[in-house]
PyMOL Python script that loads the backbone (N, CA, C, O; Angstrom):
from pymol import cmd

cmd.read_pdbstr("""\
ATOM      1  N   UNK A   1     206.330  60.995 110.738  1.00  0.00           N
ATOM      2  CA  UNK A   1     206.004  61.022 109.331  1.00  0.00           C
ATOM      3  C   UNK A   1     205.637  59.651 108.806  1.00  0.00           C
ATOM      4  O   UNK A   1     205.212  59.618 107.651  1.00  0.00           O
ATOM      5  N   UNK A   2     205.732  58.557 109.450  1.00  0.00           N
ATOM      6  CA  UNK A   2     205.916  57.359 108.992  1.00  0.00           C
ATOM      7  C   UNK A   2     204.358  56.677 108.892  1.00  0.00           C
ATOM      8  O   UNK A   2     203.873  55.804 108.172  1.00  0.00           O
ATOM      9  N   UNK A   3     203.828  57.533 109.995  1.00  0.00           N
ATOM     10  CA  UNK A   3     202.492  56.716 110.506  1.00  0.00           C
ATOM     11  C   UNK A   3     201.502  57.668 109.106  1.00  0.00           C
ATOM     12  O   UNK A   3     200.609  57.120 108.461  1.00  0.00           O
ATOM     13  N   UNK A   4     201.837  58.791 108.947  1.00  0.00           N
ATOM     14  CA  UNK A   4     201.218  59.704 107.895  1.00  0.00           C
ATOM     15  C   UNK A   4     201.022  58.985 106.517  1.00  0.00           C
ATOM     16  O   UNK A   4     200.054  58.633 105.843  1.00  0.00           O
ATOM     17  N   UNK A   5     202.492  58.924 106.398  1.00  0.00           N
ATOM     18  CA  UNK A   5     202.364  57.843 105.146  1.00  0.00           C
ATOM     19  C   UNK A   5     202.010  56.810 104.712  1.00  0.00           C
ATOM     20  O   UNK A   5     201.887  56.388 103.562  1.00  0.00           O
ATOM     21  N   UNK A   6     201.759  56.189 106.150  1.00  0.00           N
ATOM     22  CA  UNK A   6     200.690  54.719 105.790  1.00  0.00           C
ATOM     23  C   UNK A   6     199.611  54.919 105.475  1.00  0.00           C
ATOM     24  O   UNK A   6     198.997  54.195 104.692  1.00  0.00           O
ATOM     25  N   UNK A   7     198.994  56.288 106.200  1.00  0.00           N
ATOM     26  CA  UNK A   7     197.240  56.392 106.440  1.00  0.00           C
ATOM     27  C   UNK A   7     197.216  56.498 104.938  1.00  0.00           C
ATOM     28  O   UNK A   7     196.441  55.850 104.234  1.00  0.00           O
ATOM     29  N   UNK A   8     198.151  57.393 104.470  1.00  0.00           N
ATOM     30  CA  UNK A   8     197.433  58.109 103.013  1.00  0.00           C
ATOM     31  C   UNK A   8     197.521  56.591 101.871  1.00  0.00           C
ATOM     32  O   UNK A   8     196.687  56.277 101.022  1.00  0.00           O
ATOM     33  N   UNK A   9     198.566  56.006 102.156  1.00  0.00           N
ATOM     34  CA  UNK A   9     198.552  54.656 101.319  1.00  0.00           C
ATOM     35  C   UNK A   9     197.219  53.545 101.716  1.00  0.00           C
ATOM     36  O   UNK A   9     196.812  52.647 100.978  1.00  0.00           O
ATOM     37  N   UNK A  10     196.761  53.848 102.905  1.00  0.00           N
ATOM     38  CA  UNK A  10     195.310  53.047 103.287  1.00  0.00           C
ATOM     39  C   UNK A  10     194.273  53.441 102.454  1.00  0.00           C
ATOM     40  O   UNK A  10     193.675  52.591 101.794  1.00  0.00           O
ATOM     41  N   UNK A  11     193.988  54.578 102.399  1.00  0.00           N
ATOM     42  CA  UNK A  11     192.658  55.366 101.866  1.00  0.00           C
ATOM     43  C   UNK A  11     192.493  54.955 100.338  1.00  0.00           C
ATOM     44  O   UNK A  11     193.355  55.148  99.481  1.00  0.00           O
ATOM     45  N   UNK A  12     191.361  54.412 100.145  1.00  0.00           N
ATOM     46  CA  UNK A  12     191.465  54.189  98.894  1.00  0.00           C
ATOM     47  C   UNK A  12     191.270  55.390  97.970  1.00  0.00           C
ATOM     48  O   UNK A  12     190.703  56.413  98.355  1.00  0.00           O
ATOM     49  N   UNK A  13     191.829  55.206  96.560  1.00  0.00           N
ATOM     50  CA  UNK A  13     191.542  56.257  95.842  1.00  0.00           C
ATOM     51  C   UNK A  13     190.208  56.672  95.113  1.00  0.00           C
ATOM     52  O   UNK A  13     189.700  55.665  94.619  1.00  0.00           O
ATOM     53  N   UNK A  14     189.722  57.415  94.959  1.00  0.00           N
ATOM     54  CA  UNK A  14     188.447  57.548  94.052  1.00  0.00           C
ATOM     55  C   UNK A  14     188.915  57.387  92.537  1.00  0.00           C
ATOM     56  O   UNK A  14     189.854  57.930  91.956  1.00  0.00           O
ATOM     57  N   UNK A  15     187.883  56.392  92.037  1.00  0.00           N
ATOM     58  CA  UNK A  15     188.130  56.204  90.705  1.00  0.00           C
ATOM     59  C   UNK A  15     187.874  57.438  89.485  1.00  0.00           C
ATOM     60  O   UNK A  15     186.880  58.152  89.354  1.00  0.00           O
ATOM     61  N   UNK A  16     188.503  57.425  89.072  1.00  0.00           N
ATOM     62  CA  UNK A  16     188.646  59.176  87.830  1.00  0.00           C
ATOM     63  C   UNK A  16     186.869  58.625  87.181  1.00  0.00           C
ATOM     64  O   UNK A  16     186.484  57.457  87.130  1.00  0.00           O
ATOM     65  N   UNK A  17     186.011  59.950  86.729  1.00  0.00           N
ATOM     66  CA  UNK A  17     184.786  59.967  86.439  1.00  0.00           C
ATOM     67  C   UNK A  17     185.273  60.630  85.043  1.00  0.00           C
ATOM     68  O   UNK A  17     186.255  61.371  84.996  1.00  0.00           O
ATOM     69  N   UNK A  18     184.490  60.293  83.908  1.00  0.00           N
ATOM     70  CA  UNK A  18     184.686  60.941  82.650  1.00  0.00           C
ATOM     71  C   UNK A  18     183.671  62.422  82.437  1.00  0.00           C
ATOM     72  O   UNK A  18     182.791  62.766  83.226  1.00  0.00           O
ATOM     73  N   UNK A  19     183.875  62.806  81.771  1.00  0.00           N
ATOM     74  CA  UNK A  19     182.850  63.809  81.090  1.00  0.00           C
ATOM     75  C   UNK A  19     181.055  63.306  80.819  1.00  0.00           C
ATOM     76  O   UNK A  19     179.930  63.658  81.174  1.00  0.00           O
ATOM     77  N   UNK A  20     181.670  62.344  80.020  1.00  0.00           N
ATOM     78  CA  UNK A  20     180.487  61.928  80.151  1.00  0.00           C
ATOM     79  C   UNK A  20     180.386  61.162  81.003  1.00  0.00           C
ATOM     80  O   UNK A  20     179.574  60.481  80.377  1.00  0.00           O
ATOM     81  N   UNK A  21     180.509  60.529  82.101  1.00  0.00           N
ATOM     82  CA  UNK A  21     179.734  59.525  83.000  1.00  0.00           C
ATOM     83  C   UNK A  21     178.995  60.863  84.225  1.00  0.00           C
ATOM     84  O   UNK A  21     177.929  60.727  84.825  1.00  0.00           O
ATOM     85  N   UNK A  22     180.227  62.460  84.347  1.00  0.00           N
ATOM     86  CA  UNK A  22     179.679  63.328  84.867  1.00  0.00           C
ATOM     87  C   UNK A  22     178.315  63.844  84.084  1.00  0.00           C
ATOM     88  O   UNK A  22     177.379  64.089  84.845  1.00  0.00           O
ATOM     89  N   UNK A  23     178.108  64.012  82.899  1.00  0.00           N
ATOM     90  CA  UNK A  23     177.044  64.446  82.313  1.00  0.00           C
ATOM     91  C   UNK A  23     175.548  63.627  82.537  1.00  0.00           C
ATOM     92  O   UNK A  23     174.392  64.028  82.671  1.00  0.00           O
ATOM     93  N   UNK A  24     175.994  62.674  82.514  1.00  0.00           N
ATOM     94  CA  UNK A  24     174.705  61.736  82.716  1.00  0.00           C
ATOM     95  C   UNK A  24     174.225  61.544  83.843  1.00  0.00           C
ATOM     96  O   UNK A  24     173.034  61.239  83.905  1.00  0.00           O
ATOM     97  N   UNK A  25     175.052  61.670  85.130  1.00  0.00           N
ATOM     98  CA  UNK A  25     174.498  61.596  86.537  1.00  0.00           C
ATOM     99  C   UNK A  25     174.336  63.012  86.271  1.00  0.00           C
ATOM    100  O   UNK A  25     173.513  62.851  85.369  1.00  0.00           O
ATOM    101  N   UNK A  26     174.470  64.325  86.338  1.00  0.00           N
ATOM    102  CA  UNK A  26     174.353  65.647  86.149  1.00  0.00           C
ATOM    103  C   UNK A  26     172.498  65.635  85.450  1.00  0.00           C
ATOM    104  O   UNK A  26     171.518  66.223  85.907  1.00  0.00           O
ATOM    105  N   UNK A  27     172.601  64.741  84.248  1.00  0.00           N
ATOM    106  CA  UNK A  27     171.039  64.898  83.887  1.00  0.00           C
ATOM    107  C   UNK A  27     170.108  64.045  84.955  1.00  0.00           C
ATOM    108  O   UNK A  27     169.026  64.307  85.480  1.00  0.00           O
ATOM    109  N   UNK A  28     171.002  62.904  85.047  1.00  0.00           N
ATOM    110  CA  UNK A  28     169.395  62.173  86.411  1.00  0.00           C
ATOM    111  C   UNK A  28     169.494  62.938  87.382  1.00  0.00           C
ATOM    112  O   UNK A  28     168.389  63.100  87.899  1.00  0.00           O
ATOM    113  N   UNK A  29     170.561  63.677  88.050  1.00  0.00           N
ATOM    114  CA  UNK A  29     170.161  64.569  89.252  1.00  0.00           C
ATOM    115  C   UNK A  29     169.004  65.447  88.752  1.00  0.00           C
ATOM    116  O   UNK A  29     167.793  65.374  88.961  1.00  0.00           O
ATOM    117  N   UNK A  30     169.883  66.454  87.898  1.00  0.00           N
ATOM    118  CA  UNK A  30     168.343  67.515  87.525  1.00  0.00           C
ATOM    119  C   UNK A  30     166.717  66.644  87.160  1.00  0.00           C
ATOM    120  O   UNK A  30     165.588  66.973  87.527  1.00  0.00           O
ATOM    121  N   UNK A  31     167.029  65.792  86.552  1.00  0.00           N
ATOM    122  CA  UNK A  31     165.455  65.110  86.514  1.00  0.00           C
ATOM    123  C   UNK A  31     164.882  64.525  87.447  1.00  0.00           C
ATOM    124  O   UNK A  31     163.656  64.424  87.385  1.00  0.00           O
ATOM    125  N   UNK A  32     165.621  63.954  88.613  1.00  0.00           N
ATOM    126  CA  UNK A  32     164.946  63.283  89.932  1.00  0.00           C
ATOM    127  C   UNK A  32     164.415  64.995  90.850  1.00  0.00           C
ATOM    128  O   UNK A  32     163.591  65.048  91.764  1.00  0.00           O
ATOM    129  N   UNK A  33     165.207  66.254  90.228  1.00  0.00           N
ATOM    130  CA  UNK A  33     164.496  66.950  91.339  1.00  0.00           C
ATOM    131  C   UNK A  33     163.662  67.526  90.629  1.00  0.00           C
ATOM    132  O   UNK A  33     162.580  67.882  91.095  1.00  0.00           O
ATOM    133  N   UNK A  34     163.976  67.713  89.466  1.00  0.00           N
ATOM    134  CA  UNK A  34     162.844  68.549  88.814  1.00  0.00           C
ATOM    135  C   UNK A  34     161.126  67.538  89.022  1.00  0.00           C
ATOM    136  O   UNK A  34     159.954  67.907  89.095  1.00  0.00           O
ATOM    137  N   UNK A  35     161.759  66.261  89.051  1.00  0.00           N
ATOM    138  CA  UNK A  35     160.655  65.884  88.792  1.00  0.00           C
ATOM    139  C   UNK A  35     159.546  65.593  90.539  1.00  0.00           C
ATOM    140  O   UNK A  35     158.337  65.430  90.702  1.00  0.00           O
ATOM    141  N   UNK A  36     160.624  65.646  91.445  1.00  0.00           N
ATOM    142  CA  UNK A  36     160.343  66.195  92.676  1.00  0.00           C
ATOM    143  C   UNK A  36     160.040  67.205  93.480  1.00  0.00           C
ATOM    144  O   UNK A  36     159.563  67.308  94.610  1.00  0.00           O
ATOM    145  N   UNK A  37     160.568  68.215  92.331  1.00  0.00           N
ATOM    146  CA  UNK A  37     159.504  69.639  92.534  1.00  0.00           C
ATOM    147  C   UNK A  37     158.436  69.859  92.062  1.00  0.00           C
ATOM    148  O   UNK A  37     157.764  70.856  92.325  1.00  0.00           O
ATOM    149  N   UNK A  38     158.043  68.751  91.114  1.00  0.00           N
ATOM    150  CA  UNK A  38     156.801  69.115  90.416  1.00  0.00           C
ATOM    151  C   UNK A  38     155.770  68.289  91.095  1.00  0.00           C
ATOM    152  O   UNK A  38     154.622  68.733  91.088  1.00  0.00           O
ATOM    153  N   UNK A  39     156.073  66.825  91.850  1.00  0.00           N
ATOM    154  CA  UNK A  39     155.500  66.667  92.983  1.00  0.00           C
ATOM    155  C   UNK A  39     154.687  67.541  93.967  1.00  0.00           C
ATOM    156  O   UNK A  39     153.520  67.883  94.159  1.00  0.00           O
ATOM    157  N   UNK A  40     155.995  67.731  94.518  1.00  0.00           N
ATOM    158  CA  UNK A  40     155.491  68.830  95.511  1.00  0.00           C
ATOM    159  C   UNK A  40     154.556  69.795  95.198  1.00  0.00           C
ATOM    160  O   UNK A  40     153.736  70.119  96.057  1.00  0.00           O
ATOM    161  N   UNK A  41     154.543  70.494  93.705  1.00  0.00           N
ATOM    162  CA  UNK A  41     153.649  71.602  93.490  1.00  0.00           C
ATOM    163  C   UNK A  41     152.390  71.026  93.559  1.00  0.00           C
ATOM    164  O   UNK A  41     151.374  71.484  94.081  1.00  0.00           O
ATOM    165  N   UNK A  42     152.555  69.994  92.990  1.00  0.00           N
ATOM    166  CA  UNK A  42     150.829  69.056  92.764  1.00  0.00           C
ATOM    167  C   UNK A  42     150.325  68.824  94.043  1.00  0.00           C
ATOM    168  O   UNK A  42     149.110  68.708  94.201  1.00  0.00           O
ATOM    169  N   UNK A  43     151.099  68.743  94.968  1.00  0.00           N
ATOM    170  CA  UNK A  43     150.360  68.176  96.340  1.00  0.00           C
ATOM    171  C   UNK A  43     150.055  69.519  96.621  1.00  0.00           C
ATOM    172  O   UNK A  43     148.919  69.471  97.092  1.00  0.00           O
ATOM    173  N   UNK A  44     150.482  70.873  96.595  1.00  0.00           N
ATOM    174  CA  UNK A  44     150.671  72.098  97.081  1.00  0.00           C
ATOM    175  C   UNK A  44     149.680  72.479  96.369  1.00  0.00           C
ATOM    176  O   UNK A  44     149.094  73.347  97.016  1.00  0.00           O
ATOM    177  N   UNK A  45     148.998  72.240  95.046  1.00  0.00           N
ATOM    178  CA  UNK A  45     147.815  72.345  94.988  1.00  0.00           C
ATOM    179  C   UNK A  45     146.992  71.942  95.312  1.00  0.00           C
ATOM    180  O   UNK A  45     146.012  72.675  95.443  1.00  0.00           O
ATOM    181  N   UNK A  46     146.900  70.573  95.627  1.00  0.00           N
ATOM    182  CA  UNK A  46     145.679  69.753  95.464  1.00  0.00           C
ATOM    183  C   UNK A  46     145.551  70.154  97.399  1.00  0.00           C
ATOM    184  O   UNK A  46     144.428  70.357  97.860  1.00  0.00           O
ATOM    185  N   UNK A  47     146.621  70.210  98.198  1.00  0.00           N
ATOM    186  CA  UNK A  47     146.355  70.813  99.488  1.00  0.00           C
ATOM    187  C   UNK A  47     145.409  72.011  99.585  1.00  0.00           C
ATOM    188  O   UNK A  47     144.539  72.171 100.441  1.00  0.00           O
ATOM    189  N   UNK A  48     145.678  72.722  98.701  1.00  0.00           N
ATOM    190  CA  UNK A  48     145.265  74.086  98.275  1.00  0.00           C
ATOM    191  C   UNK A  48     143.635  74.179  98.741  1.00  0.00           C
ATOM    192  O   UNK A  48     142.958  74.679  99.639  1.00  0.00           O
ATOM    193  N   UNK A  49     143.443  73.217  97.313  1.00  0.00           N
ATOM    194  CA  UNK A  49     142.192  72.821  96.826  1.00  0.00           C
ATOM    195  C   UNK A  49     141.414  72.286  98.011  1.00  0.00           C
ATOM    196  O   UNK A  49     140.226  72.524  98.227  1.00  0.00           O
ATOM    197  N   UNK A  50     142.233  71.519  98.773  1.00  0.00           N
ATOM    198  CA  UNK A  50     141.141  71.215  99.848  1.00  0.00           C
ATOM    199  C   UNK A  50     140.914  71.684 100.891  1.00  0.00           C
ATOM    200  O   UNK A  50     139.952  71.443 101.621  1.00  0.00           O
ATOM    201  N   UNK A  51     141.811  72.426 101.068  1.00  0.00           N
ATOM    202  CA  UNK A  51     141.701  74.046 102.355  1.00  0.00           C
ATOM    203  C   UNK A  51     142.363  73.271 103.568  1.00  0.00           C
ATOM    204  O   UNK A  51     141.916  73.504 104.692  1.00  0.00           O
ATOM    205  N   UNK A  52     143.687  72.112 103.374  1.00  0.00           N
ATOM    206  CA  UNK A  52     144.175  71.875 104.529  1.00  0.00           C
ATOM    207  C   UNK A  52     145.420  72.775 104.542  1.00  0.00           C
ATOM    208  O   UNK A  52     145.927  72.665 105.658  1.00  0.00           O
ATOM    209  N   UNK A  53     146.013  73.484 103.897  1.00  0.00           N
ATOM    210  CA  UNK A  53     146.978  75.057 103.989  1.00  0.00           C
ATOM    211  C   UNK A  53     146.818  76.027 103.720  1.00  0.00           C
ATOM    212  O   UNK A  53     146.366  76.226 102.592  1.00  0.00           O
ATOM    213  N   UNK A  54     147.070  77.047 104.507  1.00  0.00           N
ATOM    214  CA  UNK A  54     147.368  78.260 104.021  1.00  0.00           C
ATOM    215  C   UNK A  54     147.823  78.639 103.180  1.00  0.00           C
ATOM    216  O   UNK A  54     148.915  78.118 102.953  1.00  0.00           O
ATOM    217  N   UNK A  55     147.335  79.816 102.096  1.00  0.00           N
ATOM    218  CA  UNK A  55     147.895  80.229 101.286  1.00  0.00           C
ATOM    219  C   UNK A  55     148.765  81.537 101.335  1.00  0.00           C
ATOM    220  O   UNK A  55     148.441  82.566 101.929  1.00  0.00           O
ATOM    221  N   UNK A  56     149.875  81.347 100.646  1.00  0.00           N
ATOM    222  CA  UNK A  56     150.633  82.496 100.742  1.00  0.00           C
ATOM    223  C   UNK A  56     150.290  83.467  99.905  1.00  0.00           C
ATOM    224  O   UNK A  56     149.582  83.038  98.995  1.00  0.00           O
ATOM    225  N   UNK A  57     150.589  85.019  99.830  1.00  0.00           N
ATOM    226  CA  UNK A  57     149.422  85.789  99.073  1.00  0.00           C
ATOM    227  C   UNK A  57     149.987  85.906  97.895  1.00  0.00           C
ATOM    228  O   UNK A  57     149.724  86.967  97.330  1.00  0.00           O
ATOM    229  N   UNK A  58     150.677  85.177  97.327  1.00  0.00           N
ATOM    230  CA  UNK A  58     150.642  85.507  95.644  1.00  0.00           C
ATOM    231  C   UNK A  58     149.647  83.898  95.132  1.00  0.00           C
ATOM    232  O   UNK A  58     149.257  83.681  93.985  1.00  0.00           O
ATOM    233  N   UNK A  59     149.418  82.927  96.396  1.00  0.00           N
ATOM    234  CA  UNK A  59     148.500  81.768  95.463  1.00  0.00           C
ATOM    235  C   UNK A  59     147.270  82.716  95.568  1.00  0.00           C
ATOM    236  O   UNK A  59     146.544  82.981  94.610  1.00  0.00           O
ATOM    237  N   UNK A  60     147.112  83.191  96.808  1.00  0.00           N
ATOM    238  CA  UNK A  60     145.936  84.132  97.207  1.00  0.00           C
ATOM    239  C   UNK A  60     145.227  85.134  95.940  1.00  0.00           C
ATOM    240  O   UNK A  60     144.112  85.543  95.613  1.00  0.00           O
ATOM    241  N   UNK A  61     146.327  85.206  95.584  1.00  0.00           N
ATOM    242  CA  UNK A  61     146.089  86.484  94.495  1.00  0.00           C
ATOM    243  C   UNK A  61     145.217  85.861  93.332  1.00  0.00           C
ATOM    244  O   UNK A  61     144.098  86.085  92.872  1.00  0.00           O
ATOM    245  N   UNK A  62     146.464  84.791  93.015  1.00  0.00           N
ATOM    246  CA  UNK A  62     145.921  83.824  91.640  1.00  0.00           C
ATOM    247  C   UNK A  62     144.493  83.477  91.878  1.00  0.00           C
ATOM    248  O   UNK A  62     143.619  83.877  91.109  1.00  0.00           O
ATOM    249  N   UNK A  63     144.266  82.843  92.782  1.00  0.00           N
ATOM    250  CA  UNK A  63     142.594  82.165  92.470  1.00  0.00           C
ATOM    251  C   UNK A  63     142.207  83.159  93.528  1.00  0.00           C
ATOM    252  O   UNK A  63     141.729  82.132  93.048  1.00  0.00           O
ATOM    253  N   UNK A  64     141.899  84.032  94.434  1.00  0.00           N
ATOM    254  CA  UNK A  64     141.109  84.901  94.514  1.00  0.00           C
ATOM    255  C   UNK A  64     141.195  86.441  94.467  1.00  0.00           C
ATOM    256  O   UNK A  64     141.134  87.231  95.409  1.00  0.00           O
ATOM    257  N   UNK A  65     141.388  86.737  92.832  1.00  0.00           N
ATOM    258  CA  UNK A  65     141.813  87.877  92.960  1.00  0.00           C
ATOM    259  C   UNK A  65     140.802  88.945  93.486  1.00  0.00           C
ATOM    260  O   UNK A  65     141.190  90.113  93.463  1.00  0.00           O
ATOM    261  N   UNK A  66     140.006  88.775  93.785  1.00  0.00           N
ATOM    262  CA  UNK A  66     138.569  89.683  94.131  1.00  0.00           C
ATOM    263  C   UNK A  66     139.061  90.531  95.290  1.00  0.00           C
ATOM    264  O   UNK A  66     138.999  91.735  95.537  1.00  0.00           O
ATOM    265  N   UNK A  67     139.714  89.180  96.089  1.00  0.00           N
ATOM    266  CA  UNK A  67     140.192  89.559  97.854  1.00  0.00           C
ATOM    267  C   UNK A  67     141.043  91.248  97.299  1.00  0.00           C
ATOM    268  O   UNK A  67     140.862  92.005  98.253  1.00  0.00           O
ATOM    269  N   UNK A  68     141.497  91.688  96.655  1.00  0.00           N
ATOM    270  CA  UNK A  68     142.573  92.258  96.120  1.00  0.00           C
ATOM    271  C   UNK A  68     141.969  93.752  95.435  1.00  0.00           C
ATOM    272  O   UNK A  68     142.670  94.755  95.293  1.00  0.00           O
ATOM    273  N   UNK A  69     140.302  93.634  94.998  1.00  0.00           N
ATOM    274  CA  UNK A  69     139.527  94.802  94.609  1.00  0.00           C
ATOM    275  C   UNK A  69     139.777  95.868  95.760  1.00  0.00           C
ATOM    276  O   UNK A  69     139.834  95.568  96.953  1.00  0.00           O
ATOM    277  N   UNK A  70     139.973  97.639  95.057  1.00  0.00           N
ATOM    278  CA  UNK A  70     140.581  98.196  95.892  1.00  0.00           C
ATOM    279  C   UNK A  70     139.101  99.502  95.733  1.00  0.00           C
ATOM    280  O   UNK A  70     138.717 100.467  96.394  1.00  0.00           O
ATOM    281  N   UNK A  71     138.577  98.654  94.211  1.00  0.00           N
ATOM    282  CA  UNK A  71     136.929  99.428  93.828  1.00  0.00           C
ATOM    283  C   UNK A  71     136.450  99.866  94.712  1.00  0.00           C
ATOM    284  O   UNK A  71     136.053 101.029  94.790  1.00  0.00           O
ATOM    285  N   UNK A  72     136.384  99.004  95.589  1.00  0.00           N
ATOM    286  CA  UNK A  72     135.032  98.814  96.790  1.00  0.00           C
ATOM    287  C   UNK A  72     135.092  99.611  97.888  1.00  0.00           C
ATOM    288  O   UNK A  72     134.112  99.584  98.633  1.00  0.00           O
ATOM    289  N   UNK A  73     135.999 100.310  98.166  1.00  0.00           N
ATOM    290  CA  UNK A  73     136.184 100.847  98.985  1.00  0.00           C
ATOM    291  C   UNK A  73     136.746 103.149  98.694  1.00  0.00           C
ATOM    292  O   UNK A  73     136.983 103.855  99.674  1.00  0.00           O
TER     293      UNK A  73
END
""", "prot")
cmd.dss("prot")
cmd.show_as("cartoon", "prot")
cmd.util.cbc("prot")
cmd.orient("prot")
């Protein structure tokens, strides 16, 4: 038991976080990803746009809905 009780007296403690110091890292998290998902969409278009990916069929749908005419047949 002796050696137990040292380890836990080694470990340092984490310092207590307030409400608000949680709220404010809580908003830069959501804004570093939000603003990193909106990245991504822009490249996911502009990839789009230049025909180096595939599209999955709901972008498919959006800009060519023609592919999707059931008239024609």
């Amino acid at each position: 038991m002796g050696a137990e009780e040292e380890e836990a007296k080694e470990k340092p403690r984490p310092t207590p976080m307030t409400q608000a110091q949680f709220l404010s890292w809580k908003l830069r998290k959501d804004a570093d990803e939000s603003a990193r998902k909106a990245e991504a969409a822009r490249k996911r278009v502009e990839d789009i746009a230049a025909g180096t990916v595939q599209m999955n069929g709901r972008e498919l749908f959006l800009h060519e809905p023609q592919v999707f005419d059931n008239s024609l047949y």
